[in-house]
N, C-alpha and C positions, 0 to 999 in steps of 0.2 A: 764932701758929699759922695755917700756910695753910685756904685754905677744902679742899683737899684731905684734909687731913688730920684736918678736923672730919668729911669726908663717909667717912673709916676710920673713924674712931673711935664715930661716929653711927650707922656702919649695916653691916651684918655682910656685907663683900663678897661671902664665899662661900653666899651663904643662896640658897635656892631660887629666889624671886623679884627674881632684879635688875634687872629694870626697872621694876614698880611701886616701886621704892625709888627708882631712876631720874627717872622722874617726876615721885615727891615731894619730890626734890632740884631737880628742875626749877621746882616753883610754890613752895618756900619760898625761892629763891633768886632771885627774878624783881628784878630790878634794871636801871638804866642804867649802873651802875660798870665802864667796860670792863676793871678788871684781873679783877671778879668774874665777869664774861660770860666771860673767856679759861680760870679756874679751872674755871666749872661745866660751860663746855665737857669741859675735860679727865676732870672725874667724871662727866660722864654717858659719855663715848667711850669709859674704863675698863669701868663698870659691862656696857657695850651688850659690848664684846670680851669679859670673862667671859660672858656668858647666850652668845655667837655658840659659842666653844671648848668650853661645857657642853653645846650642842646635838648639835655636832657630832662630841661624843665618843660620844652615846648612837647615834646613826646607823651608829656602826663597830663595833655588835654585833649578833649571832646569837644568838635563845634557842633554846636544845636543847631539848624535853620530858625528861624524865625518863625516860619508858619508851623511847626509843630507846637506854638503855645495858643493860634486861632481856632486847634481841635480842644473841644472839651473833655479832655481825658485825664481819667483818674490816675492816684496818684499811683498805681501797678502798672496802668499803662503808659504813663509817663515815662517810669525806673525802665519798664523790657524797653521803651523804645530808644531812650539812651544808650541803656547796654545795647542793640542792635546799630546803634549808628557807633560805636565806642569797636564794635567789631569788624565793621564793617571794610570792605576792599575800598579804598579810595580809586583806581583803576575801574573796577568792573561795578562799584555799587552795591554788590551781593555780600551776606554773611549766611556762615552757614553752621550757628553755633546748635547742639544738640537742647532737646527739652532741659535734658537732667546738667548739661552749662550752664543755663540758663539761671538752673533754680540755685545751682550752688553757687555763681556767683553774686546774684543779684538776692541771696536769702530769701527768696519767696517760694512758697510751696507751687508743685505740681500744676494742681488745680488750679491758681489762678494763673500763672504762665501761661498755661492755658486758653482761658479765658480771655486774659489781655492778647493775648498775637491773636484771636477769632475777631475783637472787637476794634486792634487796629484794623485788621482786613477787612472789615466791613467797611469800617470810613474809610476805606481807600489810599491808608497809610504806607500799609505796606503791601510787597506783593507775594504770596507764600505758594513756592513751588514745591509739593514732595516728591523727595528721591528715591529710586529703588534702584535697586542694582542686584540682577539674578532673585526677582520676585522679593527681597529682603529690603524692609526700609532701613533707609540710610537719616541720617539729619538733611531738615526741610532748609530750601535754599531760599533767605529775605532776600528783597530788594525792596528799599525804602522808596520813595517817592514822593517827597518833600522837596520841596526847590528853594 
C-alpha cells in the first residue's frame, strides 16, 4: 500500500480541516527516504488543493437576508439589490459601486438602475448618500438596511 493511500484511508480528505491533518502528515512522516519525501509531498499538495478550491468556493457566494424576499420588488430591483449586497463592505455595511458599475455588470440599462436604487429608497431598503468632493459628484454611497 502506497503512503498515499494510507494518507486516504487515515484521514478523511473531505473534512473541514485539511491542513491541520496536513501537518500531522507532515511530522508523523518526517523521514530521509527520498521515495517517502516524494509521496508526502504529493499528500500534503492534495490536501493544500482541496482546503485552496473549498475556500474559494465559499468566496463565489452572496447571502440574501431573508426579509429582502417580504418587499415586493421587481425583478430589476431584486438583480441591483443583490448586486448591492454582493458589493457590499461586510465591516461598514456601505457600497459604493458607480451608476455606469452598475449597469455593466448587472446588464441593465441606465434608466432603470435608476429607477430601481429610487424605489428601493423609497421602501426603505436602502439608504443612498451622494458624494461630492470639490463640488464634483463622486459615486453615491448604499447602505442596505435589511436585517
Amino acid at each position: 500500500m502506497t503512503l498515499q493511500q494510507q494518507v486516504s484511508e487515515q484521514y478523511d480528505l473531505r473534512s473541514a480541516q485539511p491542513m491541520q491533518q496536513a501537518m500531522k502528515v507532515r511530522t508523523e512522516w518526517s523521514g530521509s527516504d527520498p521515495l517517502r519525501q516524494h509521496e508526502r509531498h504529493h499528500a500534503f499538495a492534495k490536501l493544500q488543493r482541496i482546503h485552496t478550491e473549498r475556500r474559494n468556493a465559499m468566496e463565489n457566494f452572496t447571502r440574501i437576508p431573508n426579509s429582502a424576499f417580504d418587499f415586493h420588488l421587481s425583478s430589476i430591483e431584486f438583480h441591483v439589490l443583490c448586486y448591492l449586497l454582493k458589493c457590499r463592505n461586510s465591516v461598514t455595511g456601505k457600497c459604493f459601486p458607480s451608476y455606469n458599475r452598475i449597469v455593466s455588470d448587472c446588464h441593465i440599462s441606465r434608466s432603470s438602475v435608476v429607477k430601481a436604487l429610487k424605489h428601493l429608497e423609497e421602501k426603505g431598503i436602502i439608504t443612498v448618500t451622494r458624494n461630492y468632493r470639490r463640488q464634483v459628484m463622486r459615486s453615491n454611497s448604499y447602505e442596505i438596511n435589511l436585517t
